[in-house]
MDAnalysis code that builds the backbone (N, CA, C; Angstrom):
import MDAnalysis as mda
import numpy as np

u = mda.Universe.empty(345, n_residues=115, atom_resindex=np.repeat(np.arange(115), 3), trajectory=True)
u.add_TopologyAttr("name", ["N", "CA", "C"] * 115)
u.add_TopologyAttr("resid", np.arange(1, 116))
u.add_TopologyAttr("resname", ["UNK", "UNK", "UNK", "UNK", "UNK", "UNK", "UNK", "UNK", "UNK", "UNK", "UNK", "UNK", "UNK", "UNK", "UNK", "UNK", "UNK", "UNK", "UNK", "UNK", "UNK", "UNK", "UNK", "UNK", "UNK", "UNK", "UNK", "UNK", "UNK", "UNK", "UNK", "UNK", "UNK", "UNK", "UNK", "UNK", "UNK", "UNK", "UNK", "UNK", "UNK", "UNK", "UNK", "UNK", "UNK", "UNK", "UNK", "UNK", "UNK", "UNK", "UNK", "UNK", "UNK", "UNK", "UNK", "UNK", "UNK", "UNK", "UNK", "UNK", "UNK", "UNK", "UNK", "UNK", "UNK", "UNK", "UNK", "UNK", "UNK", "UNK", "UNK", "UNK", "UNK", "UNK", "UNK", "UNK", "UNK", "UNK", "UNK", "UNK", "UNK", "UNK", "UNK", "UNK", "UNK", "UNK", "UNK", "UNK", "UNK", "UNK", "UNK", "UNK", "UNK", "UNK", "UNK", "UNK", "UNK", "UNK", "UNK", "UNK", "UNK", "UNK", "UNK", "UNK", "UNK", "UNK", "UNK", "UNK", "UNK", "UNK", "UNK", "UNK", "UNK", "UNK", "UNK"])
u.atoms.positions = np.array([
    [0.839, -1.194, 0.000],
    [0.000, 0.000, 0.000],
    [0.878, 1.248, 0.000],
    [1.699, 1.247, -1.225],
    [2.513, 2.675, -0.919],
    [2.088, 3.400, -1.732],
    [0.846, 3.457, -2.552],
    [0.617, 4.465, -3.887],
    [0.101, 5.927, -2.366],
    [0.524, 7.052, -3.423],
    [0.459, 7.999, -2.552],
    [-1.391, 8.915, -3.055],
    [-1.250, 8.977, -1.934],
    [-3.251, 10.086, -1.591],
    [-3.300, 11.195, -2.117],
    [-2.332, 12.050, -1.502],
    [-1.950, 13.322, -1.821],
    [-0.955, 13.668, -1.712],
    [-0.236, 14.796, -2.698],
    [0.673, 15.363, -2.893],
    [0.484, 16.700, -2.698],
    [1.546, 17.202, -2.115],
    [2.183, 18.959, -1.609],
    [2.916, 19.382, -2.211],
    [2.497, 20.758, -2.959],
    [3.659, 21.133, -4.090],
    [3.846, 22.593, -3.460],
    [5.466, 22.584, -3.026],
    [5.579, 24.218, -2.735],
    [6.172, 24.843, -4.033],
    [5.393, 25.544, -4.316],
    [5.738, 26.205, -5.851],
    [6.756, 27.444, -5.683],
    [7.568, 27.415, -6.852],
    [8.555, 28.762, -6.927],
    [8.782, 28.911, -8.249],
    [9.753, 29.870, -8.561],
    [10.208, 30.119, -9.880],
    [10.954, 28.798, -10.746],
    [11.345, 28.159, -10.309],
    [12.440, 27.147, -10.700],
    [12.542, 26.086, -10.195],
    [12.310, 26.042, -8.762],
    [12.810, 24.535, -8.517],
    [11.333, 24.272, -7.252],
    [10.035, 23.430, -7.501],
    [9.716, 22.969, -6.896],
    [9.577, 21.652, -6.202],
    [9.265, 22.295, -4.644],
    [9.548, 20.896, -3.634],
    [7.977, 20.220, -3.515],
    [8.271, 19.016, -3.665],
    [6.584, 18.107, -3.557],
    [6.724, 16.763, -2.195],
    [5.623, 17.023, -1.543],
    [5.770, 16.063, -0.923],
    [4.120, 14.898, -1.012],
    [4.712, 13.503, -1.221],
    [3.694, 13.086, -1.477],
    [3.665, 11.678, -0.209],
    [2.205, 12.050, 0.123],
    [1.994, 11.133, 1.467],
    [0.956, 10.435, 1.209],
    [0.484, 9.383, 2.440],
    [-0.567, 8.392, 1.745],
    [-1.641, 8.688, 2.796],
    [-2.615, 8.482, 3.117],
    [-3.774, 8.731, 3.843],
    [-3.739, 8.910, 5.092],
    [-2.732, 7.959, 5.329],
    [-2.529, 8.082, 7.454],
    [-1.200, 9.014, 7.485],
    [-1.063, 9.435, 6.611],
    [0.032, 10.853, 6.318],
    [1.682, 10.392, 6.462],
    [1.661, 9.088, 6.302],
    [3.338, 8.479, 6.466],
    [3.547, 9.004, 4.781],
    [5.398, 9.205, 4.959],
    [5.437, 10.013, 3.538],
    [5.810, 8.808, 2.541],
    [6.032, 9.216, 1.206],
    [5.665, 8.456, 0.283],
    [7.059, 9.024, -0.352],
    [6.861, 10.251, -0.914],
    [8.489, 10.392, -0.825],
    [8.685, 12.146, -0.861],
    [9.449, 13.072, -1.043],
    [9.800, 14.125, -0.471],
    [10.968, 14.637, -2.396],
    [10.261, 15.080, -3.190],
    [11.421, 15.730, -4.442],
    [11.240, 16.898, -4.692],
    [12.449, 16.955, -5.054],
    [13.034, 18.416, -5.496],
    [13.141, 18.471, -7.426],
    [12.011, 19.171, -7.790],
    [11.499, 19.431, -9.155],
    [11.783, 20.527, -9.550],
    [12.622, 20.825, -11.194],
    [12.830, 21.862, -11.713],
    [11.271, 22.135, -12.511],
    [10.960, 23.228, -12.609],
    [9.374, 23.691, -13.199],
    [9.072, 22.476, -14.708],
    [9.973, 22.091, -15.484],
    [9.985, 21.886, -16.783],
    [10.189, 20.356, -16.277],
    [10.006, 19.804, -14.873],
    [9.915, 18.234, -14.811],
    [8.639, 17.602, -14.286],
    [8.171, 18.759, -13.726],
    [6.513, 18.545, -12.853],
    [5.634, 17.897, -13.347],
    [5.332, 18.470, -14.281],
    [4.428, 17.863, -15.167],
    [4.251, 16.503, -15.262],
    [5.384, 16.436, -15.913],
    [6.337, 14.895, -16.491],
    [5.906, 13.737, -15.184],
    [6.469, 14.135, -14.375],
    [6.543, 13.527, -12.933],
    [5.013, 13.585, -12.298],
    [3.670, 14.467, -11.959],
    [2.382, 14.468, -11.812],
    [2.080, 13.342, -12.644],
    [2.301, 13.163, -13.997],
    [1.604, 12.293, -14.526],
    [1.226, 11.398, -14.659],
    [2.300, 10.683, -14.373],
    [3.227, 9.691, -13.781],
    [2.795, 8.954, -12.560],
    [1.767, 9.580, -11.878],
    [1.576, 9.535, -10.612],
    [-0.061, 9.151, -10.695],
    [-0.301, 8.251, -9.744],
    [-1.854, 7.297, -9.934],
    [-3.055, 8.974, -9.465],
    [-4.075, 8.410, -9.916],
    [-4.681, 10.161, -9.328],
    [-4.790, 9.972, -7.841],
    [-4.957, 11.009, -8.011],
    [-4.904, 11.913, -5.977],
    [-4.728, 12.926, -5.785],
    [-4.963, 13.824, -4.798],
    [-5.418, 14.790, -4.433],
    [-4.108, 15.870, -4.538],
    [-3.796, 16.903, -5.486],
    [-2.646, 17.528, -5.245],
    [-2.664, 18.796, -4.650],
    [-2.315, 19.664, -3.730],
    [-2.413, 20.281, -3.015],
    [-1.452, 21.838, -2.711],
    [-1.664, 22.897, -3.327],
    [-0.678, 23.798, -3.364],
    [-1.415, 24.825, -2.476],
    [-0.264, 25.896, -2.462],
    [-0.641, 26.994, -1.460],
    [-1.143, 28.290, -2.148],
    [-2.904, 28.632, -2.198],
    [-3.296, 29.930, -3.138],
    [-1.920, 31.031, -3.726],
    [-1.782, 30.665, -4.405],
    [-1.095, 31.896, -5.058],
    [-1.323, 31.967, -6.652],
    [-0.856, 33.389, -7.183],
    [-1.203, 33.647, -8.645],
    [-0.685, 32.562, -9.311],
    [0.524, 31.752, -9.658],
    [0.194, 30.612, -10.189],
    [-0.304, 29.309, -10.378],
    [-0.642, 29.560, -8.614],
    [-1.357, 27.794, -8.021],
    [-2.742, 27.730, -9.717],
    [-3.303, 28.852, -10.084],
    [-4.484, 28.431, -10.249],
    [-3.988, 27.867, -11.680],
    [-3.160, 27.906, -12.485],
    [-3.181, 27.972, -13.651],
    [-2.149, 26.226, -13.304],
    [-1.339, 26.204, -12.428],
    [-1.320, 24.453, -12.561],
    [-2.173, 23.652, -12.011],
    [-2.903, 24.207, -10.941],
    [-4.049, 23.655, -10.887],
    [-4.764, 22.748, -12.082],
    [-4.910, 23.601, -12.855],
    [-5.783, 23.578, -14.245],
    [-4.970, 22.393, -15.264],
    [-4.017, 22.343, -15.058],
    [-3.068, 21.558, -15.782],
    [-3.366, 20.107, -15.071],
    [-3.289, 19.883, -13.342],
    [-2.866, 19.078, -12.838],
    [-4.605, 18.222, -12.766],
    [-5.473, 19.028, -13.044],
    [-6.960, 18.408, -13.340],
    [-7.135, 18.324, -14.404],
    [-6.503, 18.567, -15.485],
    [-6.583, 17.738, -16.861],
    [-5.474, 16.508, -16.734],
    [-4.762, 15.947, -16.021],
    [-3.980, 15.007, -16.092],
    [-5.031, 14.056, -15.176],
    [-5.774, 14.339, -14.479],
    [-7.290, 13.791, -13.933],
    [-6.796, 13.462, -12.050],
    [-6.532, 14.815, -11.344],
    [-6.121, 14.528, -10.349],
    [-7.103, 15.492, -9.858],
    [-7.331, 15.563, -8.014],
    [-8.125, 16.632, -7.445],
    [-7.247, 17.785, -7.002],
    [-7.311, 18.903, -6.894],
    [-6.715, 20.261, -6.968],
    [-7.068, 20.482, -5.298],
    [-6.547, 21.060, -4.666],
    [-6.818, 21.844, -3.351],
    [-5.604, 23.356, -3.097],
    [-6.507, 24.274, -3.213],
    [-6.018, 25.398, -3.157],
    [-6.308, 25.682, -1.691],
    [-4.846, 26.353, -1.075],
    [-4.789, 26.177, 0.677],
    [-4.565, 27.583, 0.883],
    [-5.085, 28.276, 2.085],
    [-4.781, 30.287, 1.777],
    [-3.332, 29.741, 2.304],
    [-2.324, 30.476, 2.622],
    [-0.873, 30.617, 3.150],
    [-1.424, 30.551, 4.620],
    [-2.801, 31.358, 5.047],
    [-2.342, 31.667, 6.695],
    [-2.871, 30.774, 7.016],
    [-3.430, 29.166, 6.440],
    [-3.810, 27.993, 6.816],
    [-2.686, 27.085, 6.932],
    [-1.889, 27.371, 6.247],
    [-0.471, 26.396, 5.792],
    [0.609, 26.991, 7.149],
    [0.471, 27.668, 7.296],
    [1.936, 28.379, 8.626],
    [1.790, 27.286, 9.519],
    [0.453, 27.329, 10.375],
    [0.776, 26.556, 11.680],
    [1.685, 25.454, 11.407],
    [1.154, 24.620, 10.576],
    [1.433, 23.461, 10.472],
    [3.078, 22.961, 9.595],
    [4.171, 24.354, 9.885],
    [5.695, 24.036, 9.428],
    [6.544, 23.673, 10.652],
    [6.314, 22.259, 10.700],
    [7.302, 22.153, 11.881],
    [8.464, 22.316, 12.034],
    [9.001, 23.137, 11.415],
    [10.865, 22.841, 12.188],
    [11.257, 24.197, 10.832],
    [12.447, 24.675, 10.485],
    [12.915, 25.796, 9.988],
    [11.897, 25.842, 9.009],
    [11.708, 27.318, 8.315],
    [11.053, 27.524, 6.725],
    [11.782, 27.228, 6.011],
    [11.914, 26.137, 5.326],
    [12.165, 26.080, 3.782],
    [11.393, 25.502, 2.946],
    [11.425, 25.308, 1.868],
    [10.648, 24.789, 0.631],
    [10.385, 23.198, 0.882],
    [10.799, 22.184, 1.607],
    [10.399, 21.527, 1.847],
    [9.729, 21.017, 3.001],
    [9.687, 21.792, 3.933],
    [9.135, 21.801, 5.618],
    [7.229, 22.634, 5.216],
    [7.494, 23.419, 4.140],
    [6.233, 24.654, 3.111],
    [5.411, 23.339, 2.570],
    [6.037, 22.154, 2.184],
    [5.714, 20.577, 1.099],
    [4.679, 20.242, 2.206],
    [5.389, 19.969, 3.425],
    [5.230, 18.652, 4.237],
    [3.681, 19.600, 4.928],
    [3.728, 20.686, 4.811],
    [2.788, 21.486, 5.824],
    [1.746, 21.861, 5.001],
    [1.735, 21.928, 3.605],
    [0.718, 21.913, 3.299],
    [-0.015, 20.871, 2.846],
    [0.533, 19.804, 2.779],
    [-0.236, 18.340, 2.854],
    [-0.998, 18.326, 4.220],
    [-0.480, 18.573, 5.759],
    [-0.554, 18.661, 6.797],
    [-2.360, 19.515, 6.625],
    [-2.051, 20.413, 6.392],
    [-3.255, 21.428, 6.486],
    [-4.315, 21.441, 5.254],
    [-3.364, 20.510, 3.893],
    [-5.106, 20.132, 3.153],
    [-5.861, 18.730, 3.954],
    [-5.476, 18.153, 4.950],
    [-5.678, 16.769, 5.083],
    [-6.713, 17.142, 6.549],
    [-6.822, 18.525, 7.176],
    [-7.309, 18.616, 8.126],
    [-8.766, 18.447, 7.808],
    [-9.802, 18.261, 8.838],
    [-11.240, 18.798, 8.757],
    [-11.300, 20.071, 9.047],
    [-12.083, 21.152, 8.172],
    [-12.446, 21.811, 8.184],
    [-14.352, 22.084, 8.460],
    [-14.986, 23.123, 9.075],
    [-16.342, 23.252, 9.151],
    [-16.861, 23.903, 8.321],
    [-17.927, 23.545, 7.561],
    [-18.819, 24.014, 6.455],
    [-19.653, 24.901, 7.164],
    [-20.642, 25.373, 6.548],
    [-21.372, 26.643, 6.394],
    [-22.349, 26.338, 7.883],
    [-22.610, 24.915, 7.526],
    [-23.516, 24.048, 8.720],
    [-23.269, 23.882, 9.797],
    [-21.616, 23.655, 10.106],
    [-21.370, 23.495, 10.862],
    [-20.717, 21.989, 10.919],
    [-20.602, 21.701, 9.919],
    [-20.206, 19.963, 9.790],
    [-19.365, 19.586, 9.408],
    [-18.138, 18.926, 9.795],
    [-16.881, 18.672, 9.659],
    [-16.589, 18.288, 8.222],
    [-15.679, 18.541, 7.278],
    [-15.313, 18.147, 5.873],
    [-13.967, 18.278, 5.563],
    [-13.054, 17.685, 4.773],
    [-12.102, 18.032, 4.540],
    [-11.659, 19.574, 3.481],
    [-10.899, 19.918, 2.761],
    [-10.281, 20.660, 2.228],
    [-10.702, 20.188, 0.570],
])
């Protein structure tokens, strides 16, 4: 049972970090992606839930990463902080926003749901 659930992509100009974990959140594996390998590498990958942090380009790979037939979760930044355990870098940004799409969140009702 190692196919991975969801994946965490901390996005940058050049080199993004992905972390991909499996449901009970043990990791799956932890890479370091130049922009022009992502793709390549998402695709590659059984569907599941991929998970970046709102920003002006989240939406447009978003869009990419749901035509390769995966689920998208756009996370605000001030949902993603708590959850960086140990220094900021681009891969601690991976591990934390998997962390914080995987939480329950409360709907309008009042009723627990994920992200």
């Amino acid at each position: 049972m190692s196919e991975v659930t969801i994946i965490g992509i901390d996005l940058a100009k050049r080199v993004f970090q992905l972390h991909g974990a499996r449901e009970d959140r043990s990791v799956v594996f932890r890479k370091k992606l130049s922009r022009g390998q992502v793709l390549a590498f998402i695709s590659q990958q059984s569907r599941c839930v991929v998970a970046m942090e709102a920003c002006a380009t989240a939406h447009g790979w978003g869009r990419e990463f749901e035509k390769l037939g995966h689920s998208v979760r756009l996370i605000p930044p001030v949902y993603v902080k708590p959850f960086v355990k140990r220094q900021k870098n681009d891969a601690a940004d991976a591990e934390a926003i998997v962390e914080a799409a995987l939480r329950p969140r409360r709907n309008h009702l009042g009723r627990e749901e994920t992200h």
